[in-house]
N, C-alpha and C positions, 0 to 999 in steps of 0.2 A: 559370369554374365547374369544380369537381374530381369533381363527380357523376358515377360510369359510368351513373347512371341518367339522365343527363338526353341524349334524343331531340333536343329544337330548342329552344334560347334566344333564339331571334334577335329574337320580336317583344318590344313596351314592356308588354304588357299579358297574354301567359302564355305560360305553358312548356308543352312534352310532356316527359312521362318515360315513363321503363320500367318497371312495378312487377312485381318477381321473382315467381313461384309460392310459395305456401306463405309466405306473411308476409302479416300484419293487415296490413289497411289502414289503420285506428287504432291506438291505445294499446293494448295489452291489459294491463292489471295496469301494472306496475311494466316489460312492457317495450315499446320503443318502438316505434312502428308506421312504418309505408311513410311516410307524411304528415310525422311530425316528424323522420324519417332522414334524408328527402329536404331538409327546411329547412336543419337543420343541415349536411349535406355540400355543400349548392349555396350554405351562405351566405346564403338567403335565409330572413326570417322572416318578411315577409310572403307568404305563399302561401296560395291557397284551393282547397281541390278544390271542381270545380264538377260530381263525379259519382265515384264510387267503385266495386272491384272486390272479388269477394271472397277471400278469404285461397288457394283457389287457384286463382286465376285470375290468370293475368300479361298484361303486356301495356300497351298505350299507357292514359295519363291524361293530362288536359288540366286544368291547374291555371293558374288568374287571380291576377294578381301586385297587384292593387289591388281593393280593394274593388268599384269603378265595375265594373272589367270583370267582375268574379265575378257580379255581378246579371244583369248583360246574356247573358252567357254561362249562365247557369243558364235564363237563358227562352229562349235559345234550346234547350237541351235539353229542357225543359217540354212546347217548341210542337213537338218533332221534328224541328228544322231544321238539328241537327249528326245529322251519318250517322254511326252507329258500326256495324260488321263484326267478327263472330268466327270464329275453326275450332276447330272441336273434333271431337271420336274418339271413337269408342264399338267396343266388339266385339261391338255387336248390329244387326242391321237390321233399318229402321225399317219401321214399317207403312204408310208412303209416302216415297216418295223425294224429293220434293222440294215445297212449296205451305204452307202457314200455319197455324199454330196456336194459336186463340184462347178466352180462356176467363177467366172469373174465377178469383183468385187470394186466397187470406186463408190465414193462417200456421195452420199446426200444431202438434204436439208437438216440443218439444225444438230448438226455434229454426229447424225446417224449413218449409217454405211449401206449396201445396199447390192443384189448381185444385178450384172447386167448382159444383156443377150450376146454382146463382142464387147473384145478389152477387158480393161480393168486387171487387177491382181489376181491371180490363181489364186484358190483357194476351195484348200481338198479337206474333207471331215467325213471321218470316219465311225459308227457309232452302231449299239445296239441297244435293243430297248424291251424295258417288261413291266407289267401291269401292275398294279399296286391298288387299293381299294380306294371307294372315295370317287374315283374318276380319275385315280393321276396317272401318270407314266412317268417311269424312272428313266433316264439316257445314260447308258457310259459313252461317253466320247470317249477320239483319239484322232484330235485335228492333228494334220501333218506338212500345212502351212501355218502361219503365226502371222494373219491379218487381226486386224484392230477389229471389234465386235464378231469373232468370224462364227465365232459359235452359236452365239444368241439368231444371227442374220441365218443360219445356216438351219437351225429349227427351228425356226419361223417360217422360212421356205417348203418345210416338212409339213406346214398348216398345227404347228403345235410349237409354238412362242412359248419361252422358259417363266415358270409362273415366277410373278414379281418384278418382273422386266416390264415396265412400261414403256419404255422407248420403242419393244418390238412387238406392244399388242399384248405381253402377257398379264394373265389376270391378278387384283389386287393381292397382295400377301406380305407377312411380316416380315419377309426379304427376299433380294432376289435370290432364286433359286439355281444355283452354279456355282461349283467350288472345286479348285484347284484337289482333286485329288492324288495323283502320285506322281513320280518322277523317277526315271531311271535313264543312265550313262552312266559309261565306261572313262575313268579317268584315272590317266598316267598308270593303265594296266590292269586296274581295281575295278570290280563293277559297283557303281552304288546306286541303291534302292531307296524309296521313301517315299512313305503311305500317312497320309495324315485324313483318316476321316471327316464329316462337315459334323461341326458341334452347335452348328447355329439356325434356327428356325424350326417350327414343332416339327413340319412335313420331312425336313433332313433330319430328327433325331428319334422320330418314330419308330418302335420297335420293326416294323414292318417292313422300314428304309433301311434299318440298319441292318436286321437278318438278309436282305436280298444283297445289298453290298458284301456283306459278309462269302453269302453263297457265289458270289459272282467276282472273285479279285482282278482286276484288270488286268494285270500282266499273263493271266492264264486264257483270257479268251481267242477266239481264230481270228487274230487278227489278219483281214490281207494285206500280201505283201503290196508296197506302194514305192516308187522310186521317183526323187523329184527331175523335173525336164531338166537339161542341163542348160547353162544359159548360153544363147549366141554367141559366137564369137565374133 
């Protein structure tokens, strides 16, 4: 496979890639998005994403090479049983440092999203946070619902909007600031892991960013425990 995107081909049943900052995920118009670039360059045309980012957010994807596995794989993300981890930046500090925020969620004007006092979609995000020079703050996330903008809306609500995120208030920068950093599930038995640091913008590749990531791996912090409602019958 000739992809620089492609992360690990190794299993029969799906890929990780890497999808850059600032490109669709989809089609947009007439040009081609993350999804069919990656087919074409890896060769492969059957591929299914089983969960999508958005345009700038980069960062690991986990795409199913057969239909079979793309179902199986979509409920495990459904039930919360794939772990996904972000970092992201902001040059604001948050009105807590570190603990959950949860709230419904229903979309707004002009394709933004938004939480609201009743209703709307659940949406739980979990995250800690630490100081970095400059004025910024670094976030690890660990959203453990999977709404549309939930991260960005969700640290914005913190009063510290993801720098480079103009849709949520964040300040001007050479990108936005959030990237898909790891992913772990247990599949047909096997655990599998996959960390893919951000390689893009100075703020993400700054020694300073990268020592704290370094010292801080996501799978090892206290995470709390979180279980989803179960849905009415």
């Amino acid at each position: 496979m000739s992809s620089g995107w492609i992360v690990d081909a190794t299993h029969e049943d799906f890929i990780v890639a890497a999808k850059p900052a600032g490109v669709s995920f989809h089609n947009d118009g007439d040009t081609p998005g993350f999804v069919t670039r990656l087919r074409a360059d890896a060769g492969l045309a059957d591929l299914h994403p089983v969960h999508r980012l958005d345009r700038i957010t980069s960062g690991l994807v986990l795409l199913a090479r057969n239909a079979d596995a793309a179902r199986e794989l979509g409920e495990l993300f459904e039930s919360g049983r794939i772990e996904k981890y972000y970092v992201a930046l902001s040059d604001h500090k948050p009105s807590k440092s570190q603990g959950r925020i949860q709230g419904g969620m229903e979309k707004g004007r002009g394709g933004s999203w938004k939480f609201v006092r009743e209703g709307g979609q659940l949406a739980v995000t979990q995250f800690f946070s630490f100081t970095l020079a400059n004025g910024l703050r670094l976030f690890i996330v660990r959203p453990r619902t999977g709404r549309t903008h939930q991260i960005r809306v969700a640290l914005r609500s913190l009063g510290a909007p993801i720098l480079g995120d103009a849709r949520y208030g964040g300040a001007a920068a050479d990108r936005g600031y959030l990237h898909a950093w790891a992913l772990r599930f247990e599949w047909h038995g096997t655990m599998c892991q996959f960390m893919l640091p951000p390689d893009e913008g100075s703020a993400f590749t700054s020694a300073e960013t990268s020592q704290m990531l370094h010292a801080h791996p996501p799978f090892d912090l206290p995470w709390p425990r979180w279980q989803a409602p179960r849905p009415v019958q």
